[in-house]
One Martini backbone bead per residue (centre of mass of N, CA, C, O) as a GRO file, in nm:
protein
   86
    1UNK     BB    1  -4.735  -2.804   1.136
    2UNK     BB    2  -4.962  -3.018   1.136
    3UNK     BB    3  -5.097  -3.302   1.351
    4UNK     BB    4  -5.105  -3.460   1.039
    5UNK     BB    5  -4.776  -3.437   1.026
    6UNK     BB    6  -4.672  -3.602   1.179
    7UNK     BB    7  -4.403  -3.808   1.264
    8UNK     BB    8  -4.433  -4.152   1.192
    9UNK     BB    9  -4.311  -4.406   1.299
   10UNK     BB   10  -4.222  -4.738   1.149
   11UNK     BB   11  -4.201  -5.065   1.165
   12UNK     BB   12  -3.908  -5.215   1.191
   13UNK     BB   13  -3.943  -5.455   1.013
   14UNK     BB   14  -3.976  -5.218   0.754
   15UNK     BB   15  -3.716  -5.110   0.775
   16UNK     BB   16  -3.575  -5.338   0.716
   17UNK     BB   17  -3.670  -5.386   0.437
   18UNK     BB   18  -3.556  -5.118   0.327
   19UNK     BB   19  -3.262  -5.158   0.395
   20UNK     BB   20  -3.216  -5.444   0.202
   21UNK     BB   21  -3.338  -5.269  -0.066
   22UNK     BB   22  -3.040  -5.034  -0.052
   23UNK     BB   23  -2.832  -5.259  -0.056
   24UNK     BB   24  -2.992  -5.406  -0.329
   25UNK     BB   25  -3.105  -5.168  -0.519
   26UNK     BB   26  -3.446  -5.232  -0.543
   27UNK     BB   27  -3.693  -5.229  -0.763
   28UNK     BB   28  -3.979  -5.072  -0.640
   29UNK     BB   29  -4.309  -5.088  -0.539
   30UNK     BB   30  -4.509  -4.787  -0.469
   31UNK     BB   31  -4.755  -4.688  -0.197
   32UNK     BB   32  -4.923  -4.422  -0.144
   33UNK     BB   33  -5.160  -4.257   0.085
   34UNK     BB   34  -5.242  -4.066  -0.240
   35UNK     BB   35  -5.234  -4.302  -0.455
   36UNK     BB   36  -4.936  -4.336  -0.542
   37UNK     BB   37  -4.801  -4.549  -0.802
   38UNK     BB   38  -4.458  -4.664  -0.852
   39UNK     BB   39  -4.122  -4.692  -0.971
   40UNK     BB   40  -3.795  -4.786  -0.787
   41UNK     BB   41  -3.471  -4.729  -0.666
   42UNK     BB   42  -3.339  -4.809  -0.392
   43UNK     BB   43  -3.081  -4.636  -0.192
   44UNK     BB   44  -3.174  -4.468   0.066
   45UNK     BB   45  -3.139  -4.343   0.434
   46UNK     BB   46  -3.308  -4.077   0.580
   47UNK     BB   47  -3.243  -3.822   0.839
   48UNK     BB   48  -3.432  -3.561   0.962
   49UNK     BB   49  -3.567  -3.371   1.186
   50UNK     BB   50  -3.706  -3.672   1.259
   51UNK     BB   51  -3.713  -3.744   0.950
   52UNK     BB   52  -3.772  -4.001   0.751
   53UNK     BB   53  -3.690  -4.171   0.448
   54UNK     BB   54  -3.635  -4.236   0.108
   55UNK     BB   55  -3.411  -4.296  -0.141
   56UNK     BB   56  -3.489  -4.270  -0.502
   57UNK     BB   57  -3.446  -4.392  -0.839
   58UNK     BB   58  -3.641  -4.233  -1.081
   59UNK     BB   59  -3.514  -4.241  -1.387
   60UNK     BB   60  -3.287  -4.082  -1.225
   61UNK     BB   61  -3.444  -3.897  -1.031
   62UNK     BB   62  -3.415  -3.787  -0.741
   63UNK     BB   63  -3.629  -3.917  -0.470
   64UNK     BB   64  -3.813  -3.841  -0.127
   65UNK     BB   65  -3.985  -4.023   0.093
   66UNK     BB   66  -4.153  -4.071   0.332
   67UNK     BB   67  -4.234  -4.329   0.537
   68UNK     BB   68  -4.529  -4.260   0.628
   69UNK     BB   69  -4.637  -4.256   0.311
   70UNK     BB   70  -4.616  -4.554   0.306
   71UNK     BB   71  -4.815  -4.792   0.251
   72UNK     BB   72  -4.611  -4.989   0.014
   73UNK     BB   73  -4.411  -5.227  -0.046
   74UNK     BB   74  -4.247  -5.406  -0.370
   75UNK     BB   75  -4.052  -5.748  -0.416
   76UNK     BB   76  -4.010  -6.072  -0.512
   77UNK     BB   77  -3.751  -6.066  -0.266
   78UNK     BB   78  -4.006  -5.932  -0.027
   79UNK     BB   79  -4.226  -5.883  -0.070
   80UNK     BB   80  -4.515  -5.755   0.058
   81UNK     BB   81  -4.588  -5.448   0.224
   82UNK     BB   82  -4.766  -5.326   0.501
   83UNK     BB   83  -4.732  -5.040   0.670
   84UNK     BB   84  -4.638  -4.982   0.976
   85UNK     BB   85  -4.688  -4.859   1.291
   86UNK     BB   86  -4.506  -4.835   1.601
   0.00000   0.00000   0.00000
């Protein structure tokens, strides 16, 4: 893993509203910091080797995306957020 892959843990309350979007299985708008916008419905989140993941259910297809790939997610009831590193 090179020195840009290092996992930064982000801002806890962007984790917190993460964990609320997983809880209320919302279906999130998210952008990737390489330019991927997507929708999908949040299931959980899981930790692995020290980095956090977001498991997504996209169209019956279960997808995990780092937190920190993670420019934006956006939701009527959370409104947008724009992910900030802790």
């Amino acid at each position: 893993m090179s020195m840009n892959d290092a996992y930064q843990p982000i801002n806890c309350d962007d984790y917190d509203n993460l964990e609320l979007a997983c809880q209320n299985h919302l279906l999130l708008t998210l952008e990737l910091k390489s330019g991927e916008v997507f929708k999908a419905k949040a299931s959980d989140l899981v930790s692995r080797k020290n980095i956090e993941y977001l498991i997504l259910d996209d169209a019956g297809a279960t997808r995990e995306v780092r937190l920190d790939k993670i420019t934006s997610f956006s939701h009527p009831e959370i409104g947008t957020v724009v992910v900030s590193e802790s």
